[in-house]
N, C-alpha and C positions, 0 to 999 in steps of 0.2 A: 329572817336569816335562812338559808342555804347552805346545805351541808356538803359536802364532796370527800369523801372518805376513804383513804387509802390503806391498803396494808402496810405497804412500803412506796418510798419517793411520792413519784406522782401518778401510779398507777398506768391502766392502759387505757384509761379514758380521755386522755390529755382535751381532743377535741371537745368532746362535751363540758371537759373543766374551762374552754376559752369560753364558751357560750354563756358560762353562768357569771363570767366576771365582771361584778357591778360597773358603772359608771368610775367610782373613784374606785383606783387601780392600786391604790400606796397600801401594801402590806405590812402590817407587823408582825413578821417571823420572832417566832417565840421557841428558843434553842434550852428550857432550860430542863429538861427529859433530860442532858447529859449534864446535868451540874457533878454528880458522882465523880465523872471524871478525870484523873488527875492530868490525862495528857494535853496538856491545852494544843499543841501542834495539831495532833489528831481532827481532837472537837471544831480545831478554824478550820481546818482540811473540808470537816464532811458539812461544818456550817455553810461554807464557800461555795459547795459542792449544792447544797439545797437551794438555796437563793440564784444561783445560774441558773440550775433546774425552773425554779421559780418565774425568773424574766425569759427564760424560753416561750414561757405562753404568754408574756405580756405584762404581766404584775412587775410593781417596782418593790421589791421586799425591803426593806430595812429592818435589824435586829432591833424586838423587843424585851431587854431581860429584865425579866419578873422581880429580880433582885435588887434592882435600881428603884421598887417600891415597894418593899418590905414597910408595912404600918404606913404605908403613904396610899391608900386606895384613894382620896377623892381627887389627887394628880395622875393616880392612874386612869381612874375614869375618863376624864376631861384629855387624856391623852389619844384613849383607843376610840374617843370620837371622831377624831381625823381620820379612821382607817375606813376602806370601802371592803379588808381581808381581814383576815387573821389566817394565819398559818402557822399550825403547834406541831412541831417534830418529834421523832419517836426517840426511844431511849428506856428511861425505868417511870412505870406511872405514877409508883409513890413518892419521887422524887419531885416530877410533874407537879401532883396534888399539893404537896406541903408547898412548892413555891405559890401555885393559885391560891391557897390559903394565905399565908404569910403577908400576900401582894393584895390580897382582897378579888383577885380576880377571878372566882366563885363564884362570888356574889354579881359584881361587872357584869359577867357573860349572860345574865339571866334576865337582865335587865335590857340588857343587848339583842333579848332574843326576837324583837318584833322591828327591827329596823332592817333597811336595804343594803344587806350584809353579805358574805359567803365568809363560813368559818370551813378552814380546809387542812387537813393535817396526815399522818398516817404513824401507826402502832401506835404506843401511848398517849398520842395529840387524839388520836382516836377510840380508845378503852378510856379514857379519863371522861369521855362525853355520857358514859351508862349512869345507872341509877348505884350502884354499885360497883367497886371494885375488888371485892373479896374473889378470891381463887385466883387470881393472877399474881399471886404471890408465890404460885408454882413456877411462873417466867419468870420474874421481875424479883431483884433482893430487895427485901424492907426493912435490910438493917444499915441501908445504906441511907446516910443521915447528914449529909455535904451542908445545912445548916445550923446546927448545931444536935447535940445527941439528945439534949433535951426537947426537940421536934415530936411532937407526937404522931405516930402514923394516922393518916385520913383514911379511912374505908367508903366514907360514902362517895360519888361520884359526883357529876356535875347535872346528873338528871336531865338531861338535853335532847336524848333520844329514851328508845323504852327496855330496850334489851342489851345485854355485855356482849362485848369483842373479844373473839380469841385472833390475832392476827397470827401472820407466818405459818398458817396452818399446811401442812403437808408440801411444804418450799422449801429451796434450799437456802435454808437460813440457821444460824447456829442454834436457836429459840425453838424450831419445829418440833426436836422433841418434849418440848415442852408443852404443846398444845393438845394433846391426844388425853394428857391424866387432866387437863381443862376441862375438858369436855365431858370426862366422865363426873369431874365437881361440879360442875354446871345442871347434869343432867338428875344427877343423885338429888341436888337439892331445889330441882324445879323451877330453875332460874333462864328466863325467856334468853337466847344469846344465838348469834351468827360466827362459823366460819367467813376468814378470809384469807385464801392463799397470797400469796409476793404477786403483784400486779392487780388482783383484786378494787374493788370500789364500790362503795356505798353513795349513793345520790341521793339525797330527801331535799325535793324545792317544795 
């Protein structure tokens, strides 16, 4: 698996994100970072908005929502074998995590990790892939509980890469000041982690 890692959208590495895109092209955009949401107009707006972005480089995205397998992981498995992408959007990570939980797809992705893949996402599709996600509870609300309130919050991460994301750093984005007391929680408690400003990109083949 192949990483392609954005702050926001699709970064400014577009070119290098068409060179890495495997043989099968069929994406599963995975929109559920905004479940919190209550404006659905909005969320189809900016889902709309991703997936154009998306076939601009060639991928054919189709929406994956994580909620459609809630306690169903071994149909989700045998689903996201069809895909040659994955593409996780940004939004709140602990929204993110409790759907990968809930859906099994945690576990999935780990499984997933030695196949001819590219997983590609930015802000929370991105932060959810650390060893951890404590301290980004300074950006991100964790009392925001769109599956029910009895959900418990997930702290651990997806373990996929080795160090935490602080996105939106020093960008014009409503989050940036959020990223600066990240960084001091980050660094007070010895926790390996990268800056990435709005256009930013991480690449790990």
């Amino acid at each position: 698996m192949q990483f392609y890692l954005s702050s926001l959208g699709l970064g400014r590495e577009t070119d290098k994100l068409k060179e890495m895109i495997p043989a099968n092209k069929l994406t599963a955009y995975i929109p559920n970072a905004i479940d919190y949401s209550a404006d659905i107009s909005r969320r189809d707006k900016s889902n709309n908005q991703d997936m154009n972005d998306l076939r601009s480089v060639g991928l054919i995205p189709e929406i994956l929502d994580l909620r459609d397998y809630f306690g169903e992981k071994e149909s989700l498995e045998r689903l996201l074998e069809n895909y040659g992408v994955i593409w996780i959007r940004g939004g709140n990570v602990f929204v993110l995590r409790q759907a990968m939980k809930l859906s099994g797809f945690d576990e999935i992705i780990k499984r997933l990790r030695n196949k001819d893949m590219l997983y590609g996402g930015y802000s929370a599709g991105v932060c959810v892939l650390s060893p951890s996600i404590r301290g980004l509870e300074l950006m991100d609300d964790i009392s925001q509980k769109p599956y029910g309130n009895n959900v418990e919050t997930v702290w651990e991460g997806l373990g996929l890469i080795d160090f935490s994301v602080i996105p939106h750093y020093r960008s014009d984005h409503p989050e940036t000041a959020s990223a600066d007391p990240i960084v001091q929680y980050f660094v007070k408690n010895g926790i390996p982690f990268r800056t990435m400003r709005d256009g930013d990109v991480i690449i790990i083949e």
